[in-house]
C-alpha positions as CSV (number, residue, x, y, z in Angstrom):
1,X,185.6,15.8,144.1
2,X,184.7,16.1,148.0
3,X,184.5,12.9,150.0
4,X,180.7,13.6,150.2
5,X,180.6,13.5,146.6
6,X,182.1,10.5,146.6
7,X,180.1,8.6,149.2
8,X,177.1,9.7,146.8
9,X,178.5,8.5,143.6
10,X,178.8,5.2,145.5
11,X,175.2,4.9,146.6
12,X,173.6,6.4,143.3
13,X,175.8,3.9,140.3
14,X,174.1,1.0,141.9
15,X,170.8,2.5,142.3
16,X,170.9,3.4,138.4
17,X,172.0,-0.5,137.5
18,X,169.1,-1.6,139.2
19,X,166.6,0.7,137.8
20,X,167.9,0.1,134.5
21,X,167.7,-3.7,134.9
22,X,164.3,-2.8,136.0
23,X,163.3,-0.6,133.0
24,X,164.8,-3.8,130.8
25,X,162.9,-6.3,132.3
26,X,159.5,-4.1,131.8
27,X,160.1,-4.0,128.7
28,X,161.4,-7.8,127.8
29,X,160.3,-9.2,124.6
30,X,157.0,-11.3,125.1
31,X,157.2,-15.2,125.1
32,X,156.8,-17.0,121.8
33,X,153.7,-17.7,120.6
34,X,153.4,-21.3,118.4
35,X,150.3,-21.8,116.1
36,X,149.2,-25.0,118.7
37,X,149.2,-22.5,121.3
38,X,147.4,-19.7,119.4
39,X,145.0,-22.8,118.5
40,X,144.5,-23.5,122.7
41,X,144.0,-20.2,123.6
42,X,140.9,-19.4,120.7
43,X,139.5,-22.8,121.3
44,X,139.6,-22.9,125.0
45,X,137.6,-18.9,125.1
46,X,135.4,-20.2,122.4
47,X,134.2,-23.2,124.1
48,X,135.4,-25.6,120.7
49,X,137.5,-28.3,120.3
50,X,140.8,-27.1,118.6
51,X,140.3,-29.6,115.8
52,X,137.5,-26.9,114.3
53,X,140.7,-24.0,114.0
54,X,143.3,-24.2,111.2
55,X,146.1,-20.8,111.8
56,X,147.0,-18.9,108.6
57,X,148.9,-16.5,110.0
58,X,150.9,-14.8,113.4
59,X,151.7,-11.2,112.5
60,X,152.9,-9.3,115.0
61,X,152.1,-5.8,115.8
62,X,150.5,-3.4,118.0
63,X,147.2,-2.5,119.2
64,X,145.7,1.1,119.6
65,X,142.3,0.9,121.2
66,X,139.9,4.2,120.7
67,X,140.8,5.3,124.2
68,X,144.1,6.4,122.9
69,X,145.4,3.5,125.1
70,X,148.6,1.6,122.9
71,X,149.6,-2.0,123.9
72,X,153.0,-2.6,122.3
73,X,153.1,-6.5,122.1
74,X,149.7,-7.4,119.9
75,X,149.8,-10.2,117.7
76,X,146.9,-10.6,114.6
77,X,145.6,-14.2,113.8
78,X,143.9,-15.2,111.1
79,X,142.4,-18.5,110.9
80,X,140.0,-20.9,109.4
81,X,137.4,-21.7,112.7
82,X,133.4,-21.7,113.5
83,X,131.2,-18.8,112.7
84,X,129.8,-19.2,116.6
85,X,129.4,-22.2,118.6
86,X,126.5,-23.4,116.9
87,X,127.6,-23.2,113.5
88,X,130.7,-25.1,113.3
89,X,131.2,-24.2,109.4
90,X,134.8,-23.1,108.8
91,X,135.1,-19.4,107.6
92,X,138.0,-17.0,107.5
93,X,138.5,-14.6,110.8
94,X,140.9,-13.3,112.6
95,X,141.5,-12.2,116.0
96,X,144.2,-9.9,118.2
97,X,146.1,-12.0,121.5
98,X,147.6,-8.9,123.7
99,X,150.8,-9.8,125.8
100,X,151.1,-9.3,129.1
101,X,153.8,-10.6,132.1
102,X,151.1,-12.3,133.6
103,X,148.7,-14.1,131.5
104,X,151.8,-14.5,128.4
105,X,149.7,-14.3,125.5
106,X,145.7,-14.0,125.9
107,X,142.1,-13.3,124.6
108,X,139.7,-12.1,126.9
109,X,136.1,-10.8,126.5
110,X,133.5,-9.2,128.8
111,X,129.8,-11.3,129.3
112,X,126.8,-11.2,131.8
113,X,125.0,-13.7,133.5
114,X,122.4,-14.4,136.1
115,X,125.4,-13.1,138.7
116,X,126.1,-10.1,137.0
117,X,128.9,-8.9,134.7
118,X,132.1,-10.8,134.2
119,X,135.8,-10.9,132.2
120,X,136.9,-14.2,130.6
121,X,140.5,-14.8,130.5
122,X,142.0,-17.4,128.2
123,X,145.8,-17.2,128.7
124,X,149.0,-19.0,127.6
125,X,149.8,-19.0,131.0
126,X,146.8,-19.5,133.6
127,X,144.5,-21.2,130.7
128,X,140.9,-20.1,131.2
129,X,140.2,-17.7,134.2
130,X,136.9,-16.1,134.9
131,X,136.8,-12.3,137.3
132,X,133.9,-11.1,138.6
């Protein structure tokens, strides 16, 4: 080995420790996710009180939407809750919270008003936001 080679060796192992810690942390397992919190987050994008939601189950899984687009932290919950907001009879549903660094786990869904179109966000981590 030449002295260059050397000198390169030197600048390239931390460089690959780095972007290996980097790669790890990208893909660090999502935060827990408790049925009271599950509860929070469906209430709080619904617009209910949690009292109306009883959790069944958290399975956790993985989400392909039609796109072809594959989230790899999904997590299925099925639950007694409302039909809507105006008919606050239990009934069996489920939904899908996605995972993400910044939100932790979330629902969101798209909705127009007088303003135009917007994306509600109800997240472990930032509760309810709204983007317009």
């Amino acid at each position: 080995m030449t002295r260059s080679s050397i000198h390169r060796l030197r600048f390239l192992i931390p460089l690959v420790f780095y972007l290996s810690a980097m790669a790890g942390a990208a893909t660090a397992a999502p935060s827990e996710l408790s049925k009271e919190q599950a509860i929070e987050i469906i209430a709080t994008l619904e617009e209910l009180h949690p009292r109306h939601y009883q959790i069944i189950h958290l399975m956790d899984g993985s989400l392909e939407r039609k796109d072809g687009f594959r989230h790899q932290s999904a997590k299925r919950v099925q639950f007694f809750g409302p039909k809507d907001h105006r008919d606050t009879r239990r009934v069996l549903r489920s939904c899908t919270l996605l995972h993400s660094a910044e939100y932790g786990w979330f629902l969101q869904r798209s909705a127009e008003d007088a303003r135009g179109h917007y994306l509600e966000i109800s997240s472990q981590t930032k509760g309810r936001i709204f983007i317009r």
